[in-house]
C-alpha positions as CSV (number, residue, x, y, z in Angstrom):
1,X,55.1,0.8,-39.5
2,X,55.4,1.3,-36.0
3,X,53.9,4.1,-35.7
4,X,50.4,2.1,-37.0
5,X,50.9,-0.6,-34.6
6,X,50.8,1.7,-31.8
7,X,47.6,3.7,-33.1
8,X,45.9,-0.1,-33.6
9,X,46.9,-1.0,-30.1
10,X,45.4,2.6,-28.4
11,X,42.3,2.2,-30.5
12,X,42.0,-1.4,-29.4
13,X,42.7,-0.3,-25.4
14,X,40.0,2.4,-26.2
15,X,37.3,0.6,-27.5
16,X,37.8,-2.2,-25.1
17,X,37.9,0.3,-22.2
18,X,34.9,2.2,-23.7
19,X,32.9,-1.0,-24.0
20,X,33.2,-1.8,-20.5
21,X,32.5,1.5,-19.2
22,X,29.5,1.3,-21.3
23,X,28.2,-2.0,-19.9
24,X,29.0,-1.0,-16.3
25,X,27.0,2.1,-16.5
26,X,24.4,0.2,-18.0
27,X,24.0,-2.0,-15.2
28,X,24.5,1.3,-12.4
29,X,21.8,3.1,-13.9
30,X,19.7,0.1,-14.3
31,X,20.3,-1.1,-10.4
32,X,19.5,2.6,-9.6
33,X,16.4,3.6,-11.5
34,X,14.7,0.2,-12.3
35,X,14.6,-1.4,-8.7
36,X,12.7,-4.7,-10.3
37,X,12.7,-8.4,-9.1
38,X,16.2,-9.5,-8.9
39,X,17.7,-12.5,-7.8
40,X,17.6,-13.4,-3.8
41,X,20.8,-14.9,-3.1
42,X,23.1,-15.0,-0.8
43,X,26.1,-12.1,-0.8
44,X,28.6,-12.6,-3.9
45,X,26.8,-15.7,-4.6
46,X,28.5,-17.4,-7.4
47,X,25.2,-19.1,-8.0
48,X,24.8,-16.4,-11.1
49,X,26.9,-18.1,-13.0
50,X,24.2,-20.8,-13.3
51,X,21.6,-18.9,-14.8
52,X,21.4,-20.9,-17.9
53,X,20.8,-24.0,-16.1
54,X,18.2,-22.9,-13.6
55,X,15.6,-20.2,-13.0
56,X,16.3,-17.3,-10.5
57,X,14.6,-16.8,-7.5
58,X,12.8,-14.0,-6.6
59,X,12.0,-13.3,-3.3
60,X,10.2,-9.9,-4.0
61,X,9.9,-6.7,-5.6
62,X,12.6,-4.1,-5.1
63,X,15.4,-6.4,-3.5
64,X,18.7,-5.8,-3.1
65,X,21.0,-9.0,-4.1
66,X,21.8,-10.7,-1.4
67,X,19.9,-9.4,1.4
68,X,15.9,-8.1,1.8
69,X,15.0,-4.5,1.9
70,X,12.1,-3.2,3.5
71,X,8.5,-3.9,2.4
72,X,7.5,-0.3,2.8
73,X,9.6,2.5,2.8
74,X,10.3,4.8,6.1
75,X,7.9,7.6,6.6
76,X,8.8,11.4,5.9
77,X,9.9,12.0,9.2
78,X,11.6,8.9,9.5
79,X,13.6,10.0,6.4
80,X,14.3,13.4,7.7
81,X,15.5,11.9,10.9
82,X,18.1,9.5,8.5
83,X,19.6,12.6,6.1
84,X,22.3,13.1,8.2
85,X,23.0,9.3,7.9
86,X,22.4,8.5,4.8
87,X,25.1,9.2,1.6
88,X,23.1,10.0,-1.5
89,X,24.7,8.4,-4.6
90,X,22.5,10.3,-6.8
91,X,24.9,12.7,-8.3
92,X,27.8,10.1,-9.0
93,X,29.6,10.4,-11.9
94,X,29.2,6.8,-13.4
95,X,31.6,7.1,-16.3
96,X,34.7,8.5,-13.5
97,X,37.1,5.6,-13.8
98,X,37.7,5.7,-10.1
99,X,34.0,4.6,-9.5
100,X,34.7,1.9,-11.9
101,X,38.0,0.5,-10.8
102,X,36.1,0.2,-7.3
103,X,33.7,-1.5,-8.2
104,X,35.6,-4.1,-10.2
105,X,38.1,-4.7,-7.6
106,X,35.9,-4.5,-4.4
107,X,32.2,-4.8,-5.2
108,X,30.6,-1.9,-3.6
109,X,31.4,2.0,-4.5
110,X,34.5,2.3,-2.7
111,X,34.6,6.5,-3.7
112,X,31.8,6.5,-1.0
113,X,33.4,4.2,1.6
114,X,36.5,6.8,1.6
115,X,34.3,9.3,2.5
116,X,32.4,7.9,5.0
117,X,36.0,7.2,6.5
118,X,36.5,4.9,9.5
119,X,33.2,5.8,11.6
120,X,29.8,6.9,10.7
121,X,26.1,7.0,13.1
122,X,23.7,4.6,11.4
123,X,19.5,4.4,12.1
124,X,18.6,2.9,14.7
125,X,16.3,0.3,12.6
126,X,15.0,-1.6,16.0
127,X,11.6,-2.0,16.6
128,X,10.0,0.3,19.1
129,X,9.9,-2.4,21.1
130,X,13.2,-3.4,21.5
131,X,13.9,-0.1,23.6
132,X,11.9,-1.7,26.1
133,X,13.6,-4.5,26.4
134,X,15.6,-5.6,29.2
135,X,18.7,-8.5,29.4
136,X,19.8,-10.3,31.5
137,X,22.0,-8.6,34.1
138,X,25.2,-11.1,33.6
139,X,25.8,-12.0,30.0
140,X,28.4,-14.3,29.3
141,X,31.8,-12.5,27.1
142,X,32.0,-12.8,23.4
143,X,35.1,-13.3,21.0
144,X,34.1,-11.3,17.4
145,X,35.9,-13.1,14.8
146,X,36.4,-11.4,11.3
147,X,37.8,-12.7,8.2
148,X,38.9,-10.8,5.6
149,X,40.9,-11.3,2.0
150,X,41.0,-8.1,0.0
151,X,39.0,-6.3,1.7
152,X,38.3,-3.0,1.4
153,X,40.2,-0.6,3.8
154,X,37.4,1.8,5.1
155,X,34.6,-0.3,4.8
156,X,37.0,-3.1,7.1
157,X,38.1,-0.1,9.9
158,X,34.3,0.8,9.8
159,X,33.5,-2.8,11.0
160,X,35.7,-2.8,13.6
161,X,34.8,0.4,14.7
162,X,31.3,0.0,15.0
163,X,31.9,-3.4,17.2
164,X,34.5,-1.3,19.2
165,X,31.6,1.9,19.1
166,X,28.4,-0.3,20.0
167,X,29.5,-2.9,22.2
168,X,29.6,-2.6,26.2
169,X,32.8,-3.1,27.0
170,X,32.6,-5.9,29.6
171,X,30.7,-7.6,27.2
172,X,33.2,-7.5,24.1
173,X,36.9,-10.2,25.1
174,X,38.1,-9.3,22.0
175,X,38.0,-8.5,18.4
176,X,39.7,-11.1,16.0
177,X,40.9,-10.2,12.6
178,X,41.9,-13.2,10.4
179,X,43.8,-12.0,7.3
180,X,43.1,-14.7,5.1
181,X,46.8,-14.0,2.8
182,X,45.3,-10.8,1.6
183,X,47.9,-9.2,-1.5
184,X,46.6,-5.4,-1.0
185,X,49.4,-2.9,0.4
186,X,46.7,-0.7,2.6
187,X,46.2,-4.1,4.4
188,X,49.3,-4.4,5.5
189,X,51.5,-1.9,7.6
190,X,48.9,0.7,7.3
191,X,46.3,-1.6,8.6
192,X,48.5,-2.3,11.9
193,X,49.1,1.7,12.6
194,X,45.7,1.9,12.6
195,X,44.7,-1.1,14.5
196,X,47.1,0.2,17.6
197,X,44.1,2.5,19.2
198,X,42.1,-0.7,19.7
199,X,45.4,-2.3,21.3
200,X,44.1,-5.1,23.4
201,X,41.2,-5.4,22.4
202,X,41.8,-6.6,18.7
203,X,44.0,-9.6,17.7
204,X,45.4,-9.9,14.1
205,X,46.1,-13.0,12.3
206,X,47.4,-13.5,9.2
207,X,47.7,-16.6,7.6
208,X,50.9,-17.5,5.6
209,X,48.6,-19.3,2.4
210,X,45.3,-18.6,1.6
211,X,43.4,-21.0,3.5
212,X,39.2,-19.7,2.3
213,X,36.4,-18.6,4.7
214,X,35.8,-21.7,6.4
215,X,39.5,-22.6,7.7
216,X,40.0,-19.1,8.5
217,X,37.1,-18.7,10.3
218,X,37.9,-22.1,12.4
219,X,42.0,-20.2,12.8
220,X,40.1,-17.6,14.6
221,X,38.0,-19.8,16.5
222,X,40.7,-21.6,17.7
223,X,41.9,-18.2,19.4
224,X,39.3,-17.2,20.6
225,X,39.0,-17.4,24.6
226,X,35.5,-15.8,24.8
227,X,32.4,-17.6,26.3
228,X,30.6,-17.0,22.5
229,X,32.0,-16.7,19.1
230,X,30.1,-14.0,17.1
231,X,31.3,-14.8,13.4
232,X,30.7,-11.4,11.3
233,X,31.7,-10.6,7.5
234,X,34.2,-8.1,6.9
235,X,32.1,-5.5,5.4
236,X,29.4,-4.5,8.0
237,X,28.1,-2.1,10.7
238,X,26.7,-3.0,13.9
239,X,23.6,-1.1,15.2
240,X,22.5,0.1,18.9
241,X,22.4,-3.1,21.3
242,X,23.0,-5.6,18.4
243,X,24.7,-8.1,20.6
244,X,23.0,-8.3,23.9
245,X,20.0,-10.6,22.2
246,X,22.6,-12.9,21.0
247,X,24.4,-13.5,24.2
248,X,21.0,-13.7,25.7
249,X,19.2,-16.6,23.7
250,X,23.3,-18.5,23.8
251,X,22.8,-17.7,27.5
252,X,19.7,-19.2,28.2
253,X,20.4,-21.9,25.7
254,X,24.0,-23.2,25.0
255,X,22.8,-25.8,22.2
256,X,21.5,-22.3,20.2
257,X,22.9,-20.3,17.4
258,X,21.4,-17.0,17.3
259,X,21.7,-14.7,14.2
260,X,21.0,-11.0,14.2
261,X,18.3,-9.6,11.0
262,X,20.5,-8.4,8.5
263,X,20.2,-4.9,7.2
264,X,21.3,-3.7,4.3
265,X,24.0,-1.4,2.9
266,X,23.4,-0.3,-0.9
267,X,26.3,-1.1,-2.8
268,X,26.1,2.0,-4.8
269,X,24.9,4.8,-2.4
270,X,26.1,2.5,0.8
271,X,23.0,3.7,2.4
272,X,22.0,1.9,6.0
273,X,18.6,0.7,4.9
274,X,16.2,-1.5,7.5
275,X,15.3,-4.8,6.4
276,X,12.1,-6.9,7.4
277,X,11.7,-9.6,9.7
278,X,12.4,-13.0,7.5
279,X,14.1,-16.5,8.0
280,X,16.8,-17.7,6.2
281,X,16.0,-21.2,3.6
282,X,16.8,-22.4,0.7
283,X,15.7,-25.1,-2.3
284,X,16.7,-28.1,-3.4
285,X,19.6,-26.5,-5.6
286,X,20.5,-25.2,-1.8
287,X,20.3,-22.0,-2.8
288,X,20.3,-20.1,0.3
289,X,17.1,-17.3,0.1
290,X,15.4,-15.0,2.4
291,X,11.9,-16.2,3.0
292,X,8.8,-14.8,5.0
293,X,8.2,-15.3,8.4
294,X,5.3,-17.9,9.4
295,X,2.5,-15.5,11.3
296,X,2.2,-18.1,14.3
297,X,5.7,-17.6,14.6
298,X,4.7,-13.7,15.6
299,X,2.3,-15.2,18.2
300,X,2.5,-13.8,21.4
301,X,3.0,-10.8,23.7
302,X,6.2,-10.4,21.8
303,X,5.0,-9.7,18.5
304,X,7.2,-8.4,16.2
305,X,10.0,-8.9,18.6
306,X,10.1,-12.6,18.9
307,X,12.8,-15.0,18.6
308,X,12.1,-16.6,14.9
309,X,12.9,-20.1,14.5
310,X,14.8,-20.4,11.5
311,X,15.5,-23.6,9.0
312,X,18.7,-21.9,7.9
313,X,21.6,-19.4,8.2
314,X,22.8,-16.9,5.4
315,X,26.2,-17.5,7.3
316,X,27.4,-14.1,7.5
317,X,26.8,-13.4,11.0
318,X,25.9,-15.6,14.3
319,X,26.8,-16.4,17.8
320,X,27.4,-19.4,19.1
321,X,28.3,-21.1,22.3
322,X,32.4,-21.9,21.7
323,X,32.1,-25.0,23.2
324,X,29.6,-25.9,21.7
325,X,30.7,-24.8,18.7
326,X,33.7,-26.9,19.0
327,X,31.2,-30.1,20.5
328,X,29.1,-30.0,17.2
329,X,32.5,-30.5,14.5
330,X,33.2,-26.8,13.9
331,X,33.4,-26.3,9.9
332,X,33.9,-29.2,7.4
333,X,37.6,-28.3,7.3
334,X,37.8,-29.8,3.8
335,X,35.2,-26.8,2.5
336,X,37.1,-24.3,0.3
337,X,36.7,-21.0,0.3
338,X,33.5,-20.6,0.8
339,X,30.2,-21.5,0.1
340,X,27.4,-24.4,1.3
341,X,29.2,-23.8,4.8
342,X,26.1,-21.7,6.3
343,X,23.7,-24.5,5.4
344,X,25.7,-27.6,6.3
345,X,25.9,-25.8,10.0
346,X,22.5,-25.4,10.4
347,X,21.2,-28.6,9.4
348,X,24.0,-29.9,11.7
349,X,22.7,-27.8,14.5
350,X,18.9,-28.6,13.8
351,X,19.5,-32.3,13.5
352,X,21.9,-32.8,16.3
353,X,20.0,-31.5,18.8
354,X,20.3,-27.4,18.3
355,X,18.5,-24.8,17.7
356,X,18.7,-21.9,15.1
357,X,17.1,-18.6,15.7
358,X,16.7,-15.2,14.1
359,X,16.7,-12.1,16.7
360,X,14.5,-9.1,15.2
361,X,16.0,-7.4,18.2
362,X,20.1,-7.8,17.2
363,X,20.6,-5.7,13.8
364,X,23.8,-5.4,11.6
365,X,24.1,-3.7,8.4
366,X,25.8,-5.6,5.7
367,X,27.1,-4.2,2.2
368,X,25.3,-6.3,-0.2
369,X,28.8,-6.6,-2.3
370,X,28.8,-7.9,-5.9
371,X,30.6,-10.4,-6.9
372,X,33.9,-10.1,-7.6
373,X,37.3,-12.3,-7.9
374,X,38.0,-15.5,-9.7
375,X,34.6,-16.9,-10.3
376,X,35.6,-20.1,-11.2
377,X,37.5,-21.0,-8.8
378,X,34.4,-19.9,-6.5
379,X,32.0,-22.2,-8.3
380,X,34.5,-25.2,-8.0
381,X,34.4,-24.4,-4.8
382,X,30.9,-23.9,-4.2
383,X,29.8,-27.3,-6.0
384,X,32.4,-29.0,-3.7
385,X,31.4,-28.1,-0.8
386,X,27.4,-28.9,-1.6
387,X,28.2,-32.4,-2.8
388,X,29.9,-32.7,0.7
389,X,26.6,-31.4,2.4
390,X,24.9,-33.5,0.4
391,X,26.3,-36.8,0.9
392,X,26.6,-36.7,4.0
393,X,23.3,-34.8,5.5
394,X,20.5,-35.3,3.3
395,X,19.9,-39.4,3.3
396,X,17.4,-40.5,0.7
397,X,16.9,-36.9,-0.5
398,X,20.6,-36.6,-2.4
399,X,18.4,-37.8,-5.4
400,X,16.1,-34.2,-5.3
401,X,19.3,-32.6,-5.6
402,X,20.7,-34.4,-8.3
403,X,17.2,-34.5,-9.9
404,X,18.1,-30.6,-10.4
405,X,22.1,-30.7,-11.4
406,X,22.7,-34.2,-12.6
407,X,25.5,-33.4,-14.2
408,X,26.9,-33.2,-10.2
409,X,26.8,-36.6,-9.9
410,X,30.0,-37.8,-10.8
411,X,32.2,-34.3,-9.8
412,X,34.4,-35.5,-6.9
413,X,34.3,-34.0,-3.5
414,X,37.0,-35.6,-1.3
415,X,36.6,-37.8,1.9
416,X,33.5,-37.6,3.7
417,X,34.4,-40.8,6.6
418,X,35.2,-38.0,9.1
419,X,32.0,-36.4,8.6
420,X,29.6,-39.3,8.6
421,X,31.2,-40.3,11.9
422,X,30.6,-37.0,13.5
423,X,27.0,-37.3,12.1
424,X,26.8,-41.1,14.3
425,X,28.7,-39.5,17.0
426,X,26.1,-37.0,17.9
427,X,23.5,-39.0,17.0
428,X,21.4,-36.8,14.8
429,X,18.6,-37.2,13.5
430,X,17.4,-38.0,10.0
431,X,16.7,-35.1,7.1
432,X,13.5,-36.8,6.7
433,X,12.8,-35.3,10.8
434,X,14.0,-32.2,9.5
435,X,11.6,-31.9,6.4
436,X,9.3,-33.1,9.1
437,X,9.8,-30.8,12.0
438,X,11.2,-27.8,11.3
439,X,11.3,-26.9,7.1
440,X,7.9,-28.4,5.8
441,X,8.0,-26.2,3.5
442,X,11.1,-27.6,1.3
443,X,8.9,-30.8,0.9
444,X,6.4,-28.9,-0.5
445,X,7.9,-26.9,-2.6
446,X,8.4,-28.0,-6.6
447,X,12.3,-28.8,-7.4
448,X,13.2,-25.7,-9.2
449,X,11.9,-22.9,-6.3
């Protein structure tokens, strides 16, 4: 009798195991070999889980979730130039349960990331252009605050090396690593041996609960004692000269937030791939998207290496005067996790008086992870936090919104006085100025794009 209990469970492990290899390597060989539209969405995005309720969007062919690739591909030399860069996936063995376990648990092909270690050279993915370039001779001192939960060990070490690699040194007060109450062990001990080479330079935190992106990110802040915060995800590379441009426009500008163009690291091959010139924006579901750069914006002697005025941030990565920063309201404190964050701070910025800017010149590549964790939790989350944007930033236009999720309408979202008093405090504008002036487009544009 025992005996056929056990050989129902191990057939029942089996099949369930074998079922979701089978659907994992599915969807590997299909990201591989199909590169189709996909979704345009912001990194982890929990937004999939509303695909019954709305369409997706689709930015263009042959994207990478979360982040644009490039419209054409490099040339032969270019891609010669790369090999030694560049970690094929190709021969991967999808069905090795190592692979798979990565995946699951971190988003991205972690067998990869080992390999690649704690440093690798990327492209240089700048515009010719941008070699030319000269800045000013005193730029003010940046603070790089990082927040992490889980993260990956490599692909975290590889972040922080890169800012320690790539950044002048006068330039860079300090690295600060927020562990938002992280339960992996290589993050612990192990991560403090290895942070001892960068000793006085980098700054870890750990928070005692887990407090989500947005809190975490204001913890670091809050330490911070350099003239501009540079807020970067946990998972990237820097490339040549990525911060100068962004202390430049903050330095010529203190009421600016300046945000490098992200490339993009495959999740699979975790190959440094050059994106495009776009602008961030979103819909009316405030979806956050990737969208094409006006052509008067590429007036001028400039060109392709013009400052582009963007209606929105992906969130990820920006600088931004700390004071400023602080005069503006910070985060929404009472934002979990993450989520809606990026877009509430740039329609604060743009309607209080700021400015919001893409710099073709600053690139960082960014590992376009998939989603992983509690998804649940991440949607409550998300919804939250919109409804918060919402009601307090969008005026009259709420009802577009809830035109496309009524079912939003009556979902709580906590005490919004503070908020609407910072909004009279600064004396911003109205969303009808910003539809106006700086995102036309959203206007235009039918509910469900």
């Amino acid at each position: 009798m025992m005996r056929n209990v056990i050989v129902q469970f191990l057939l029942c492990g089996s099949l369930i195991f074998g079922t979701w290899t089978a659907l994992l390597c599915v969807y590997f060989y299909h990201d591989q070999e199909s590169h189709g539209q996909v979704e345009s969405q912001e990194p982890t995005s929990v937004w999939s889980l509303e695909k019954r309720l709305q369409p997706p969007i689709i930015h263009g062919p042959g994207q990478t979730p979360g982040y644009p690739v490039p419209e054409e591909r490099p040339s032969e030399n270019e891609t010669k130039e790369w090999n030694p860069f560049l970690k094929s996936g190709k021969h991967v063995k999808l069905m090795d349960p190592e692979l798979l376990h990565g995946f699951m648990k971190y988003g991205f092909n972690t067998m990869i990331s080992k390999n690649l270690g704690k440093a690798r050279p990327v492209p240089d993915t700048r515009h010719k252009m941008c070699h030319q370039k000269h800045y000013l001779a005193k730029l003010p001192t940046a603070s790089v605050v990082i927040c992490f939960h889980n993260e990956e060990f490599n692909a975290l070490l590889r972040t922080v090396s890169s800012v320690m690699s790539f950044t002048p040194h006068q330039l860079l007060e300090e690295i600060i690593l927020v562990d938002d109450m992280s339960k992996f062990d290589d993050l612990k001990e192990k991560l403090d041996c290895h942070l001892e080479k960068f000793r006085g330079k980098v700054t870890l935190v750990r928070n005692q609960r887990r407090e989500g992106l947005v809190r975490a990110r204001m913890i670091g802040a809050a330490r911070a004692s350099g003239d501009v915060l540079v807020f970067m995800d946990s998972h990237c590379e820097v490339n040549r000269m990525w911060l100068e441009p962004l202390l430049e426009a903050v330095a010529k500008n203190r009421r600016v937030a300046a945000c490098p163009i992200l490339d993009v690291i495959d999740p699979m091959t975790l190959e440094y791939q050059p994106s495009p010139v776009v602008r961030g924006a979103f819909n009316w579901h405030l979806q956050f998207k990737w969208d094409n750069v006006l052509s008067y914006e590429m007036d001028g002697p400039e060109g392709p290496i013009k400052p582009i005025r963007s209606p929105a941030m992906s969130g990820g990565i920006f600088a931004i005067n700390r004071h400023y920063f602080n005069e503006i309201g910070q985060y929404d404190k009472d934002m979990n996790l993450w989520g809606g964050e990026n877009l509430e701070l740039s329609l604060r910025i743009w309607m209080c008086g700021g400015q919001l800017f893409v710099l073709p010149c600053s690139r960082v590549g960014h590992i376009a992870k998939h989603s992983t964790g509690n998804r649940t939790e991440l949607f409550r989350a998300l919804v939250r936090n919109n409804l918060r944007l919402v009601h307090v930033w969008l005026d009259e236009y709420k009802e577009k919104f809830f035109l496309q999720r009524p079912g939003l309408k009556s979902v709580p979202y906590g005490n919004i006085s503070e908020r609407v008093e910072l909004r009279k405090r600064l004396g911003c504008k109205s969303f009808q100025w910003y539809l106006d002036t700086i995102f036309p487009e959203l206007e235009a544009s039918k509910g469900n794009q």
